[in-house]
C-alpha positions as CSV (number, residue, x, y, z in Angstrom):
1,X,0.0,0.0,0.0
2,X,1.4,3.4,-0.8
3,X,0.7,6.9,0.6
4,X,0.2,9.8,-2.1
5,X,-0.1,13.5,-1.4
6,X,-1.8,15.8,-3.9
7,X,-1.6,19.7,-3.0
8,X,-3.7,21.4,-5.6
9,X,-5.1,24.8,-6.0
10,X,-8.7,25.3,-5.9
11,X,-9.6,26.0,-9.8
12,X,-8.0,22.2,-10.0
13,X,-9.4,20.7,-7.1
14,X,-13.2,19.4,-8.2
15,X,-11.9,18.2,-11.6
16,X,-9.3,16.2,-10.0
17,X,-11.4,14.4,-7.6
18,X,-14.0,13.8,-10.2
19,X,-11.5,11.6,-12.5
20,X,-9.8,9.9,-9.1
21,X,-13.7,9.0,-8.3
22,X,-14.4,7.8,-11.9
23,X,-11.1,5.5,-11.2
24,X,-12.6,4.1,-8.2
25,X,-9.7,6.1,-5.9
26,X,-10.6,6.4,-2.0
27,X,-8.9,9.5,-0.3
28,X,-9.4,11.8,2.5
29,X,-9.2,15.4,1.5
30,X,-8.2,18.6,3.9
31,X,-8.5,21.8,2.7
32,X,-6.5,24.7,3.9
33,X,-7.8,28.5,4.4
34,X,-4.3,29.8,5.3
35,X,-0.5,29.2,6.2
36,X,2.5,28.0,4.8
37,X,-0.3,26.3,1.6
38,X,-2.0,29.5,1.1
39,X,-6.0,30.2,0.7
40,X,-7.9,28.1,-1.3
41,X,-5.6,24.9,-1.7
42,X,-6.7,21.6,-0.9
43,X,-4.7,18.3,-0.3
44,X,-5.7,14.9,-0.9
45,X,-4.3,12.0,1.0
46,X,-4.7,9.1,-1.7
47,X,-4.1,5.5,-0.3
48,X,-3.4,3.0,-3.4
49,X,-1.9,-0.2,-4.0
50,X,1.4,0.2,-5.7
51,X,0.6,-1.4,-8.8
52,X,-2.0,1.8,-9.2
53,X,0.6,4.5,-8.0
54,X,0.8,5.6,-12.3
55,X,-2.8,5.5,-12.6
56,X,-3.7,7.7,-9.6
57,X,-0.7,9.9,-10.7
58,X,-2.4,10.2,-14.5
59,X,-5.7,10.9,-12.6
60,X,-4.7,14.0,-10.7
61,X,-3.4,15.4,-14.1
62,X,-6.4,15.0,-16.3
63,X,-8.2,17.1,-14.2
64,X,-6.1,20.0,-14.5
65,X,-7.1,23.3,-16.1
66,X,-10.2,21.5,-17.2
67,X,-12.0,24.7,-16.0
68,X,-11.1,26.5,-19.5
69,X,-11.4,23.6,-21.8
70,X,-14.2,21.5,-22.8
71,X,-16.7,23.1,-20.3
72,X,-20.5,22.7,-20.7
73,X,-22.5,25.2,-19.5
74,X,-26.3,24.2,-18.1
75,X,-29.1,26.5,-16.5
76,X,-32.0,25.7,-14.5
77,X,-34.9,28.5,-13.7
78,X,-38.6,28.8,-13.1
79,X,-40.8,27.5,-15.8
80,X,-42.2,30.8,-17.6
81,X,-38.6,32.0,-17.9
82,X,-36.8,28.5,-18.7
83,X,-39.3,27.7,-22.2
84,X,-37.8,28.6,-25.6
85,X,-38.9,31.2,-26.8
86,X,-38.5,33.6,-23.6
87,X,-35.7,35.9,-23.3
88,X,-33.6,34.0,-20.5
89,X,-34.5,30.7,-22.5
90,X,-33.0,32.1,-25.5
91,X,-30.5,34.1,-24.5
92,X,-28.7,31.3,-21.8
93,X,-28.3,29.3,-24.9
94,X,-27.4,32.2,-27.3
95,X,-24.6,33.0,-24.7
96,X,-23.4,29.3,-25.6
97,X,-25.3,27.0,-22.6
98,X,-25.7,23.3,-24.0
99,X,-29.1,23.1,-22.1
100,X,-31.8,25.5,-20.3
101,X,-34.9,24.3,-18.7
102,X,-36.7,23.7,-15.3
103,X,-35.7,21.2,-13.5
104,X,-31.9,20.2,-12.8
105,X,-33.1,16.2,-13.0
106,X,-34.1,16.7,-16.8
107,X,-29.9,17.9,-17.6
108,X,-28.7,15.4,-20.0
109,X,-25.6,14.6,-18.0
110,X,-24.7,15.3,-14.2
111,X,-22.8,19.0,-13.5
112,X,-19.2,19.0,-12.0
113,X,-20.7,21.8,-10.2
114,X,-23.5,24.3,-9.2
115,X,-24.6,27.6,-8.2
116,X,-27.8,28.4,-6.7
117,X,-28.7,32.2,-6.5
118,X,-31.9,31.7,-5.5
119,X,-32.5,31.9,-1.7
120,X,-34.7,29.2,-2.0
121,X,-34.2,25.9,0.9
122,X,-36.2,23.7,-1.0
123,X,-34.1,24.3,-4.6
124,X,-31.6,22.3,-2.6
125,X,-32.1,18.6,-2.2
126,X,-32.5,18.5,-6.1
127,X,-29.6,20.8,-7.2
128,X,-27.3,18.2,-4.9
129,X,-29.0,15.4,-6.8
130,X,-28.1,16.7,-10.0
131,X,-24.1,16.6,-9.1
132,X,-21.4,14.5,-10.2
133,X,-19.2,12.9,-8.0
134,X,-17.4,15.1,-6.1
135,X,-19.0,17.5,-7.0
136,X,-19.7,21.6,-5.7
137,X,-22.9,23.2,-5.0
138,X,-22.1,26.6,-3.9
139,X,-24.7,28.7,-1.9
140,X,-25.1,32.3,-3.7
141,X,-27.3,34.0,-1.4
142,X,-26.5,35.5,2.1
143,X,-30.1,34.5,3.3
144,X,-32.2,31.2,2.5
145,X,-35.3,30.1,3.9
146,X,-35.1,26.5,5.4
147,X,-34.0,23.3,4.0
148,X,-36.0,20.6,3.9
149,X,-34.6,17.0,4.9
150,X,-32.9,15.0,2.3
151,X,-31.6,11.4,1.8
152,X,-27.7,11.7,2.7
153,X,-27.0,8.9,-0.6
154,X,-28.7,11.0,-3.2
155,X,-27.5,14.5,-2.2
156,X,-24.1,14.2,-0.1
157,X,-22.4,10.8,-0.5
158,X,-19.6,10.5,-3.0
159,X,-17.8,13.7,-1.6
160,X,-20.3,16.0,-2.8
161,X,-20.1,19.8,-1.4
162,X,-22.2,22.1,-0.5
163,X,-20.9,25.4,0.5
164,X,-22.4,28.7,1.5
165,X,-21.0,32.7,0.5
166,X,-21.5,35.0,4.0
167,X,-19.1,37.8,2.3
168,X,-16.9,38.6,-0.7
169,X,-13.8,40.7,-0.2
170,X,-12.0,42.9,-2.8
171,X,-9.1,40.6,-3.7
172,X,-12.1,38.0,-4.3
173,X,-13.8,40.0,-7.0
174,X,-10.2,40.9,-8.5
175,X,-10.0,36.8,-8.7
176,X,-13.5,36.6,-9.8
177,X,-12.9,39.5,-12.9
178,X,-9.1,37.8,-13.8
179,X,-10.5,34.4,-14.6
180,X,-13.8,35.7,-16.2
181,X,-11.6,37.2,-18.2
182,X,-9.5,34.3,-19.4
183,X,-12.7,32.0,-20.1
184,X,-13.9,34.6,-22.0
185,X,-17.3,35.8,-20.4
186,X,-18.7,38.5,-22.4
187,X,-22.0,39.7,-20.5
188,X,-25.2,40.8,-22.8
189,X,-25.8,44.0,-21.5
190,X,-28.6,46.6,-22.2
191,X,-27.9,50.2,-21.6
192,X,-30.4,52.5,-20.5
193,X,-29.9,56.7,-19.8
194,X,-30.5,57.5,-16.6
195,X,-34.1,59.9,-17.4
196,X,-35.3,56.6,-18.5
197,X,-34.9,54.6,-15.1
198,X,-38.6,54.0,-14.8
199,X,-38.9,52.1,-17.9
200,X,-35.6,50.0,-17.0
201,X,-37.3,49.2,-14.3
202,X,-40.8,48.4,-15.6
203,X,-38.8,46.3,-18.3
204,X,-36.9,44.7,-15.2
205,X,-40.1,43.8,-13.5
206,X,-41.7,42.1,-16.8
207,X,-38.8,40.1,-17.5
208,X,-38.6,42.1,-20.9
209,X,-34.3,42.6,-19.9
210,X,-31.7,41.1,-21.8
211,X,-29.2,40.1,-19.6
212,X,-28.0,42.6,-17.4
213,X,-29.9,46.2,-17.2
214,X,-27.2,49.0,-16.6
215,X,-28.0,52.8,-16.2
216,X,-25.6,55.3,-17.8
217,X,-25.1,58.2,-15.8
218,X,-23.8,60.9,-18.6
């Protein structure tokens, strides 16, 4: 039996851990917030047979940098928004999603990872069940009405995450910017003068905005 220790950075991490799962790999994982290993890094403490030392080591490096390569985009929302035809319907697959609809069990395949910005406990349970292997659902909301109980083998076994946002700080939106920047994201924004707030926000509440509203103060 050998001992193998992984220190990887965060953008690495959930890739990684999805191809050592899909090897049938058993690890324990600790992730570090600070010292001598930095923020954000994780380690994984693989135990292997020796004859599988190569394999594991092959693992860890196909999931590297798959963040900006060969990444499908899927996006769940409410019903009247989620049909074709509707403007976040359209527009998540004009801005290159492979799949927009309702509900997260109807995605064609699993999702390495999730966000859920709506503060919404019950959205939950299902967004868990539509993960991968190892894989994140991250919290996006500061507040959440309750969570409803949920069988620990569909939503949590397997090393799957959830993980909650209580703040942001500067250097994480410098982060955030930086690697939107190398996907490329390019936002659809609609620019509005600032006389015309009213109707930017009439537009807002009918869910007549593509994308992201923005008022130009001139």
């Amino acid at each position: 039996m050998k001992l193998i220790i992984v220190i990887l950075s965060g953008a690495d991490t959930d890739n990684v851990i999805h191809k050592l799962l899909e090897r049938d790999f058993r690890f324990t994982r600790l992730t570090s917030s600070g010292g001598f290993l930095r923020r954000g890094n994780t380690t994984l403490l693989i135990g292997t047979a020796a004859e599988r030392v190569d394999e594991a080591v092959v693992g860890h490096r196909l999931g590297e940098n798959a963040v900006l390569a060969n990444r499908d985009i899927m996006g769940a929302t409410n019903p009247a928004a989620a049909e074709p035809g509707t403007i976040r319907g359209d527009l998540a697959l004009e801005m290159g999603a492979s799949w927009a609809g309702e509900d997260p069990a109807e995605m064609p395949v699993a999702a390495d990872s999730a966000i859920l910005f709506a503060p919404a406990g019950e959205l939950i349970p299902p967004a868990l069940r539509a993960l991968k292997k190892g894989g994140t659902l991250s919290l996006a909301g500061i507040h959440m009405s309750d969570v409803p109980s949920m069988k620990y083998e569909e939503c949590l076994f397997y090393e799957k995450n959830l993980r909650s946002v209580t703040a942001n700080t500067r250097r994480d939106g410098e982060d955030l910017l930086r690697e939107a920047a190398e996907i490329p994201i390019r936002p659809k924004v609609t620019l509005f003068p600032l006389e015309e707030a009213n109707r930017a926000l009439q537009m807002l509440k009918a869910d007549e905005i593509q994308g992201t509203g923005v008022l130009v103060v001139s």
